[in-house]
N, C-alpha and C positions, 0 to 999 in steps of 0.2 A: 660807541659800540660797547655791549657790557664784554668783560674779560673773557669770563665762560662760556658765552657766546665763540669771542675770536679763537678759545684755543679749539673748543670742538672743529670749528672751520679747518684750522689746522692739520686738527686728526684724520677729517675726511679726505684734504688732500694727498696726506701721506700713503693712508691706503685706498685711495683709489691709483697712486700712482704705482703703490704695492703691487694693488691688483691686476693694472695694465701691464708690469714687470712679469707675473705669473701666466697671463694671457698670452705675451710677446713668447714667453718660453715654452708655451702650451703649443702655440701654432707652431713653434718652429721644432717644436717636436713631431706634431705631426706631418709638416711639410719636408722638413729634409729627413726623419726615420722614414716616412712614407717612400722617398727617394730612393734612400739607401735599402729597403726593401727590395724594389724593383731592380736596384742595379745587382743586389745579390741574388736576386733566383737567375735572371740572366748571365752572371756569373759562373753560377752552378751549374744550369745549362753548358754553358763553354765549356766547363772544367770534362763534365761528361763525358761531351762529345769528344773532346780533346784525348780523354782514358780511352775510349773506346776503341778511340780510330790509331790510337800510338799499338794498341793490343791486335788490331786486326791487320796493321806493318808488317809487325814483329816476323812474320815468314818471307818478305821482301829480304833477303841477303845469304850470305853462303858462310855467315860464321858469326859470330855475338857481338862483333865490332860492330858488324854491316849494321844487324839487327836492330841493335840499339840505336841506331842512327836514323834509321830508316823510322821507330819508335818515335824516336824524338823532336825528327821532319813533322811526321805525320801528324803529331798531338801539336805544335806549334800552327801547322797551316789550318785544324779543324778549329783551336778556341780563335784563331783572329778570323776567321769564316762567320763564327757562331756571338762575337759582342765588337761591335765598332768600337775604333779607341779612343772615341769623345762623348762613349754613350751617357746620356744625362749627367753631362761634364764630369763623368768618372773619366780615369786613365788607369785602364786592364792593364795587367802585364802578368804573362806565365812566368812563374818563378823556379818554377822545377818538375823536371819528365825525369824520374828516377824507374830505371830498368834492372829489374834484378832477377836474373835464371836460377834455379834453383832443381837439378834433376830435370826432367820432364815439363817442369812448371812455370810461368813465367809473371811476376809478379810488377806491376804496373802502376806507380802512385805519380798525380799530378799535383801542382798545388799555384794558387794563381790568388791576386788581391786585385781591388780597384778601388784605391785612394778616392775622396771626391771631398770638394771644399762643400761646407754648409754656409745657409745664409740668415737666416733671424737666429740660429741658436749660436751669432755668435757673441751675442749681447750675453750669453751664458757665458763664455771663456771658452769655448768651442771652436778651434779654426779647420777641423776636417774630419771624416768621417774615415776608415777603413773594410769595406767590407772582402772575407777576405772568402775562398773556397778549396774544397779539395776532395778529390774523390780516387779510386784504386778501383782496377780489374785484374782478374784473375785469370787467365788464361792456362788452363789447365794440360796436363800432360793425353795424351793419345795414344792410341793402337788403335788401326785403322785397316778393314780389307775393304777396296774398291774393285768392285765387280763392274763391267762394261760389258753389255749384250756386246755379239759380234755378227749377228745373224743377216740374214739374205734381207730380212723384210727393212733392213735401215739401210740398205746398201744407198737409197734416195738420196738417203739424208748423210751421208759419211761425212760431209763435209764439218759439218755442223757439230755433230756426234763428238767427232775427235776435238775441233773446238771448243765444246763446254767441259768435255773432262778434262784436258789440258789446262783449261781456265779454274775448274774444280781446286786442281794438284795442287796449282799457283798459291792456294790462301792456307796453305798447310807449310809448319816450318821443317826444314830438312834436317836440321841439327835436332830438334827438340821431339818432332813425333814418329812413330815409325809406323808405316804407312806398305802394305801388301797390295800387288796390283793384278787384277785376274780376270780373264777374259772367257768368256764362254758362247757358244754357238751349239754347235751340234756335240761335242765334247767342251771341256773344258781346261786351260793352261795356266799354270802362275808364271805368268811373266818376269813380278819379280818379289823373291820372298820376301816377310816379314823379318827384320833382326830380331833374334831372340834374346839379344843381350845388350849391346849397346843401342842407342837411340839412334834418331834423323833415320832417311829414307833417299832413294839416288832420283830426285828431279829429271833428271835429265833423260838418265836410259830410261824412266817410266812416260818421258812425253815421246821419247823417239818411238817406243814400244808403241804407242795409241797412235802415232801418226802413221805406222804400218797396218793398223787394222783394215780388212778387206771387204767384211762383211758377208762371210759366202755360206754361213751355215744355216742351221735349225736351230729350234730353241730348247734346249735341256736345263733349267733352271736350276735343279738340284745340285745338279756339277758344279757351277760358279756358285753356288753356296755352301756345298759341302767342301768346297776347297777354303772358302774365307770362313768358318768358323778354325777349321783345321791349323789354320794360318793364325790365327790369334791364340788359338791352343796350344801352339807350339811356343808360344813365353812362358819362361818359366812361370810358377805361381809367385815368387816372389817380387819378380821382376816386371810383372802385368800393369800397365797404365791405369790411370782412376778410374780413366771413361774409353771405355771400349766399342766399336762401333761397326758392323756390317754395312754398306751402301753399296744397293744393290739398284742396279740402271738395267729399265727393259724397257720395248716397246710390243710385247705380245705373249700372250700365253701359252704355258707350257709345251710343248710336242713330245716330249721323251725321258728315258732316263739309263743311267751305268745299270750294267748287271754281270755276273754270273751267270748263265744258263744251262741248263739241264741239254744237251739234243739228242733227237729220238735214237741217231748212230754217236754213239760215245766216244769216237774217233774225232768226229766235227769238233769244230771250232778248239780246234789246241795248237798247242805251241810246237817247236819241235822236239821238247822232250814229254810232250803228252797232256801238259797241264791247260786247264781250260783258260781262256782268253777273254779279260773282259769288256763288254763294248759297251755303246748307248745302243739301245733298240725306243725308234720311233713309232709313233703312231700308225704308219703308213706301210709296215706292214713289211719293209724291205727287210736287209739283212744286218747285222750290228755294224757300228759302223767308230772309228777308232778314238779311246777313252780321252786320251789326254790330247786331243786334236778337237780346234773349234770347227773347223772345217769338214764338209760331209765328206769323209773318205771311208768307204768300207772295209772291213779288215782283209777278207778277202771270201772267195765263193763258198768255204766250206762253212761259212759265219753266216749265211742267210739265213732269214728266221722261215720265210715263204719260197717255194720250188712247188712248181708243176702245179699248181691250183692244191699246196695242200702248205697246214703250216707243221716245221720240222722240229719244233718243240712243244709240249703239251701242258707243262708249266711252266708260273712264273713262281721265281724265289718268295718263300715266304717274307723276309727279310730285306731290306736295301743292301749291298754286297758288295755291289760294284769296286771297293776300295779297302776290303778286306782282305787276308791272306787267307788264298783257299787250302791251305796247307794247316792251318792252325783253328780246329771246331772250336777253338777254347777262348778263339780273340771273341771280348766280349762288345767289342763295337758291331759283331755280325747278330746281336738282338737288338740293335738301338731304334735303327726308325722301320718299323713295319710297312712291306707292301703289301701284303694280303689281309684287310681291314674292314672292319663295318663302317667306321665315321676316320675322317669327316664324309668321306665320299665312297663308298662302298667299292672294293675291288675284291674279285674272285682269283683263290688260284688257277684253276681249270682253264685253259683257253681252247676255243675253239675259232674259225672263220668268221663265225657272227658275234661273238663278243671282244675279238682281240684289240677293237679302237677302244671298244668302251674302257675295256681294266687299262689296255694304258696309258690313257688318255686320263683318266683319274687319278691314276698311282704319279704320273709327271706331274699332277698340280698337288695331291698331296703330300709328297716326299718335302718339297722346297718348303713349307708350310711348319711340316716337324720339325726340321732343322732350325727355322727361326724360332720356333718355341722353345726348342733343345736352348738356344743360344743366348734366349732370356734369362732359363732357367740358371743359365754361368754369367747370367749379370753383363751380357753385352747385348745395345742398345740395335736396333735393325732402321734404317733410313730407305725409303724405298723413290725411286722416280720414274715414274712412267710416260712414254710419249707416245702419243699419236689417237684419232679417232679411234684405230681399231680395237682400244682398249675399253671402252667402257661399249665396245657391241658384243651383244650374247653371241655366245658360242660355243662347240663343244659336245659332245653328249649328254651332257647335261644344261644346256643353254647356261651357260657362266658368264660374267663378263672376266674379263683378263684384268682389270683394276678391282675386283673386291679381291682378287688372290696378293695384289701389291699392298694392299690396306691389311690383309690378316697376318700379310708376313711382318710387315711396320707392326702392327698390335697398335693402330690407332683406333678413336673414340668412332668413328662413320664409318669402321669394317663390318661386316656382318655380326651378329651378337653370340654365334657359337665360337670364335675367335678370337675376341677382344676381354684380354684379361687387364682391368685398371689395376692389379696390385702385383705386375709383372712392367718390364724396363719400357715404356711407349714410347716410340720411334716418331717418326714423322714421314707421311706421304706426298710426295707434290706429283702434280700432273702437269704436264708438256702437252696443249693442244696442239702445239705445233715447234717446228725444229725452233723457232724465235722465244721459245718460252724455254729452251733448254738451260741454256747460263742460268737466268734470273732464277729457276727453279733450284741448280746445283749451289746458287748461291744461297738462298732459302738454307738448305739442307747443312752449307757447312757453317754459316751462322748459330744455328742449332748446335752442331758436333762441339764449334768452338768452346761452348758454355761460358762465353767471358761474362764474367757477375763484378756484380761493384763489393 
């Protein structure tokens, strides 16, 4: 054989063996990176799930020991739920649920690997791969006023009622957010105030508080929300949480609202030193009947608005009043929300027999409506829930449904379009067909409030 012949032969053997060395390192790149891919988004996945679910803990306990623990349960049992521990012969391991509070806020970082042997790249020098993950939630600080109808029409349902908001309370942390609870019916109560200085909120007497509820009243909306913006206003401005929030629970439209009242004898409806008394006056025509009471109790006879086939007042307050001081023309919350109005729903002062449903049957669904736009306007957020068929049936003198007034108060995108302002704080509405949609729905809502972000 000539030489130059043999050595070429040579050449080609070397690089084709070059070549198949390149090839062997080519596939085993994309076989085991390929691998190691897949074991990292599922990774990332676990780490997730793992942040998410140690953040939505975090109100399991009654001090930052518990908290943490309950944190760090929670994010252990979500990543070995979310990657098996031989997944494509990796071996996961969480490596750290680090909990850190901070004020109001609570800061959440995970961090997790899964080693994995490789096999063709190890003719490279390669004996394993690490892919590693890790991701952080934020769990943000709160102020929070939770409104709970208390009226007749849920008496059905109390069981349930008291059930989901107790379940509500449960996913809120007592140390870290502070949390206002208020009940309304025919009147309205705070059961129990907001702190206006230091944080957390009392669990306990607010679930005792909701497993007393009776359900025996009417429905004056305005009250259980002019007390929860109140309630968040009463924090200092410096001291006011990031995310502030109104959650306001109903199952039926408005019937009434507080007021001041003019009566035809100027003696009526006073105190015993003379001073006028303020009530809810309902639709229905009866007589006021007592402010800070969710329950229909009338203040007494000389408080009736109707006697003898005639009614014993001739106007309504230009103004919402009910919670102003009649002694003071100067307090300037007595111009804040108008009840004698052309929009959204036209109410006249003047009453007579034939129109006294209409104006107040109007002025009770526009009052609750001001105030959640009042309430945007100071940058707190409105979450509304409503339950039951009877809400989305027209009614009213104006044929309404009782669920576009829970959608204008949220400020969501499906409210009617004279209400729905996108460049104002948009809440969130859920609907309850039934008492079994209650939870899932209050759960919905405080997932939302939560804002845990990565």
């Amino acid at each position: 054989m000539h030489p130059q012949l043999h050595r070429q032969r040579g050449a080609v053997a070397i690089m084709v063996a070059l070549a198949m060395l390149v090839l062997l390192a080519v596939v085993g790149l994309v076989i085991d990176a390929g691998l190691a891919y897949l074991v990292k988004a599922r990774l990332n996945a676990a780490v997730d799930s793992a942040a998410l679910a140690a953040a939505r803990a975090v109100p399991a306990g009654n001090n930052q020991t518990e908290q943490r623990a309950s944190a760090e349960t929670a994010a252990g049992d979500f990543f070995a739920a979310n990657i098996p521990t031989t997944y494509l012969l990796s071996r996961p391991k969480l490596l750290s649920t680090n909990v850190e509070f901070n004020g109001g806020t609570v800061t959440i970082d995970v961090r997790a690997e899964a080693p994995m042997p490789v096999s063709i790249m190890q003719v490279l020098g390669f004996t394993a791969l690490n892919p590693v993950a890790y991701a952080q939630t934020i769990r943000r600080d709160l102020d929070m006023a939770f409104v709970v109808d208390n009226s007749y029409s849920l008496y059905p349902n109390r069981v349930a009622v008291r059930a989901a908001a107790k379940s509500f309370l449960n996913k809120f942390n007592i140390t870290q957010d502070r949390v206002a609870l208020i009940q309304f019916g025919t009147g309205a109560e705070v059961d129990n105030p907001i702190k206006t200085s230091a944080r957390g909120f009392d669990r306990s007497s607010m679930l005792s508080k909701i497993d007393a509820y009776n359900f025996p009243g009417s429905t004056s909306s305005v009250e259980g929300m002019w007390h929860a913006r109140d309630q968040l206003n009463k924090v200092p401005l410096a001291d006011r949480s990031a995310m502030r929030v109104i959650v306001f629970f109903s199952d039926g439209a408005p019937t009434g609202f507080g007021s001041y009242l003019t009566f035809n004898t100027a003696s009526d409806c006073t105190d015993t030193s003379g001073n006028s008394i303020a009530g809810v006056m309902n639709n229905d025509g009866e007589g006021l009947n007592r402010l800070n009471d969710s329950t229909a109790v009338l203040i007494n006879d000389k408080c009736d608005i109707y006697r003898n086939g005639a009614l014993r007042i001739k106007k309504l307050p230009e103004y919402y009043n009910a919670h102003n001081d009649p002694k003071n023309p100067n307090d300037p919350a007595r111009r804040e929300f108008p009840i004698v109005t052309k929009l959204p729903r036209e109410v006249k002062a003047d009453l007579t027999l034939s129109n006294y449903v209409q104006n107040v049957d109007r002025a009770a669904r526009n009052l609750p409506e001001a105030i959640a736009e009042k309430a945007r306007d100071e940058n707190i957020f409105v979450f509304t829930l409503g339950m039951g068929t009877a809400l989305k049936a027209k009614g009213g003198v104006d044929n309404e449904t009782g669920e576009n007034l829970l959608k204008c108060m949220a400020n969501v995108a499906d409210a009617p379009s004279r209400c729905y302002n996108p460049n104002k704080p948009v809440g969130m509405y859920c609907y309850a067909a039934t008492e079994a949609d209650l939870t899932p729905c209050f759960s919905r809502l405080a997932s939302a409030i939560l804002r845990i972000s990565k």
